[in-house]
C-alpha positions as a printed NumPy array, in Angstrom:
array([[  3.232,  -5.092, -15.677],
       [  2.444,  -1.711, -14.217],
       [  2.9  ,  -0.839, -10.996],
       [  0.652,   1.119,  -8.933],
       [  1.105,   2.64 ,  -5.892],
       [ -2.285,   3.652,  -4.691],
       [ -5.151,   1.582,  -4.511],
       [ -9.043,   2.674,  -3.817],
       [-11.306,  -0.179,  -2.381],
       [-15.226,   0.246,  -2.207],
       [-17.171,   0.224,   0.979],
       [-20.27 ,   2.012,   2.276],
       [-20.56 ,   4.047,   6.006],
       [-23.148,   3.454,   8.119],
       [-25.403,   5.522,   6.179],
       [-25.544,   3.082,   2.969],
       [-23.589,   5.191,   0.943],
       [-20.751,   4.608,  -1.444],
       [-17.174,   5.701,  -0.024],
       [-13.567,   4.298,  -0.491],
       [-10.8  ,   3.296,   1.663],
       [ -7.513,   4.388,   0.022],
       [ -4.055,   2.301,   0.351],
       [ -0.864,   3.772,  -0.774],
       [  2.866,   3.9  ,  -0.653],
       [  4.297,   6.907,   0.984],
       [  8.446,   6.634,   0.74 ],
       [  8.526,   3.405,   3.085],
       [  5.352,   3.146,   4.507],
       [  2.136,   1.62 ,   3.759],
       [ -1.222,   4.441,   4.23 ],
       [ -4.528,   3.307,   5.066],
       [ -6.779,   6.208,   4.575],
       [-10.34 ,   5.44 ,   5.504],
       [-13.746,   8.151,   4.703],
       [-13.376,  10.964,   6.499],
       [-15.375,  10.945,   9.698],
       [-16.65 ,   7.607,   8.997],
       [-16.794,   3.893,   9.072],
       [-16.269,   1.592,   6.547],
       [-18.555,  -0.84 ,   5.986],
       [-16.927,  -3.63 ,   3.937],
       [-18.941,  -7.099,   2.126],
       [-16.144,  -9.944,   2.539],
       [-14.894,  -9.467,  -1.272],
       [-14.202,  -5.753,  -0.283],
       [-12.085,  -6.896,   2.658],
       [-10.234,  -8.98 ,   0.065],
       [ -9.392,  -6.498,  -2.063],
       [ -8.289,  -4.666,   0.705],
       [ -5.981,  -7.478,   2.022],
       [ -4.955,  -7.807,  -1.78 ],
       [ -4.482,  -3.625,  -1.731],
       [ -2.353,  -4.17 ,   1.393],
       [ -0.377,  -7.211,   0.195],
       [  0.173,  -5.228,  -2.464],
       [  1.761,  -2.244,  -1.11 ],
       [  4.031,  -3.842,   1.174],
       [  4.962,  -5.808,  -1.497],
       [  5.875,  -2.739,  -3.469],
       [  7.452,  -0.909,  -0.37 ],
       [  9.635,  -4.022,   0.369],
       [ 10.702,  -4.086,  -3.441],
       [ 11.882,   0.04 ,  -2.492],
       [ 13.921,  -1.128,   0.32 ],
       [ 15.501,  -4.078,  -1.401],
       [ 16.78 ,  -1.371,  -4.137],
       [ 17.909,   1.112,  -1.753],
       [ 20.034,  -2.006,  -0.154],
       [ 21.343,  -3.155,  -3.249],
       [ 22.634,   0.283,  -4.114],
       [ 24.391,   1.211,  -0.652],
       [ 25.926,  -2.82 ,  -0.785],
       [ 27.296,  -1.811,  -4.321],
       [ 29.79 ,   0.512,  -2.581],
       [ 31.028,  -1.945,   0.23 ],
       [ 31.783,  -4.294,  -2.862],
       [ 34.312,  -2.357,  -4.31 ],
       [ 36.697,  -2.624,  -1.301],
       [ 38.526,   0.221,   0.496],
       [ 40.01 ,   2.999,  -1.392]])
């Protein structure tokens, strides 16, 4: 399975025209970046991809944190010196 950590969902602005609304994982947070300037027009399977985008990257920011717990609770396992 590969794991991505930025996803692009389609939308227009106002205008009609074609523009993207970006998701991605930035260290521990989740990014919405919308067109610059504009709105984003989304159909209802656009705004589920972009619930699915979402899902997606908390998903993938959670997994992040989980490791970086794991790895400090290693050291607290092995007792004092």
């Amino acid at each position: 399975m590969v794991v991505r950590d930025e996803w692009a969902i389609s939308c227009r602005d106002l205008a009609g025209r074609r523009r993207e609304v970006t998701v991605l994982v930035s260290s521990d947070r989740v990014v919405l970046i919308a067109p610059p300037g504009e709105a984003a027009v989304l159909t209802p399977l656009d705004v589920g991809r972009l619930r699915a985008a979402l899902r997606d990257a908390v998903v993938s920011v959670g997994a992040s944190a989980a490791g970086e717990d794991s790895e400090e609770g290693d050291d607290s396992e092995l007792g004092p010196a």
